[in-house]
C-alpha positions as CSV (number, residue, x, y, z in Angstrom):
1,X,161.2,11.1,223.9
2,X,158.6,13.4,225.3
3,X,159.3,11.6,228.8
4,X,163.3,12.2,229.0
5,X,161.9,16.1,227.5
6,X,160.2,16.6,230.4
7,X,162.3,14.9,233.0
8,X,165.1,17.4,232.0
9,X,163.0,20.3,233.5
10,X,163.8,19.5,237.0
11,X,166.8,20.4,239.0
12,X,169.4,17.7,239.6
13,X,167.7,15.2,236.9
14,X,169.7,14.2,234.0
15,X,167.4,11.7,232.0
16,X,169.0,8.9,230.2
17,X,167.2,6.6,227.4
18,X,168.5,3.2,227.9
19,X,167.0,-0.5,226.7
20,X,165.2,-2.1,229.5
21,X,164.9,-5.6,230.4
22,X,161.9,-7.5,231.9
23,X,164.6,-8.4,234.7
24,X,164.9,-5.5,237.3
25,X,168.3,-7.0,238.0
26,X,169.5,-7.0,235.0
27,X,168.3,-3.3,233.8
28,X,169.8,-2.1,236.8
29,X,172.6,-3.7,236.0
30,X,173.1,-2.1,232.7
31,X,171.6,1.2,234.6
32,X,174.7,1.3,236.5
33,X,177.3,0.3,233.8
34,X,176.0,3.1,231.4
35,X,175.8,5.5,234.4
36,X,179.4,4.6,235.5
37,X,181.0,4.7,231.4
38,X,179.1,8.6,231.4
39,X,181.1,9.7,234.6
40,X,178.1,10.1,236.4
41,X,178.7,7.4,238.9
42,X,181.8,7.0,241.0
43,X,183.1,3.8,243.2
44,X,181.6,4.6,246.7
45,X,178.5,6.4,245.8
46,X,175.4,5.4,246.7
47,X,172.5,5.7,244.2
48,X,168.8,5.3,244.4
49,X,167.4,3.1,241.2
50,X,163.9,2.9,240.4
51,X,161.8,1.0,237.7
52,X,158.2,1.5,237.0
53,X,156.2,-1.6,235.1
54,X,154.1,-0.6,232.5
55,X,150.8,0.3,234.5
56,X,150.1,3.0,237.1
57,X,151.4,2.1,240.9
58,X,147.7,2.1,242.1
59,X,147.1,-1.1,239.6
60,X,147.3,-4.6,241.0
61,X,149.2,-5.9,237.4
62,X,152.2,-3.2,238.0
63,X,155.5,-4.1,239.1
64,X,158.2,-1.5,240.8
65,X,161.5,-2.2,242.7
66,X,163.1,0.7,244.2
67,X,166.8,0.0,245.6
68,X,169.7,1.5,246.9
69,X,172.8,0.4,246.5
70,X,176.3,1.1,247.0
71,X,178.2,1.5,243.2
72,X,181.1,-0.6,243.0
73,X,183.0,-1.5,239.7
C-alpha cells in the first residue's frame, strides 16, 4: 500500500500490513503475535503500540489508543 511505501522511508520503521479489528485490544493483540512470530519482538521488550480510527486526530468521531507495554509470550 502506498501508506506501508511511505512509512519505509524513515529510519528505524519497518511497516507491517496486518488485518485490524474494531477492538484495540484485540488488534494489538494480533500486533504483538505477528510482531513476536517475525523476530522482531523479544520477551522483555517494551514496545510502543499505536492505532489511529479512521478520521483525523483533530475530529471529535476519531478514536486512538496509544500503549506501552511490556512483551511477554
Amino acid at each position: 500500500t502506498r501508506i506501508k511505501q511511505r512509512l519505509a522511508l524513515y529510519h528505524g520503521i519497518v511497516p507491517i500490513y496486518m488485518q485490524f479489528s474494531n477492538d484495540a485490544e484485540e488488534t494489538f493483540s494480533r500486533a504483538l503475535k505477528l510482531l513476536l512470530s517475525k523476530g522482531h519482538l523479544h520477551e522483555g521488550q517494551h514496545v510502543t503500540l499505536v492505532q489511529s480510527g479512521a478520521q483525523p486526530i483533530w475530529r471529535e468521531e476519531s478514536t486512538h489508543h496509544i500503549q506501552v507495554r511490556e512483551v511477554h509470550e
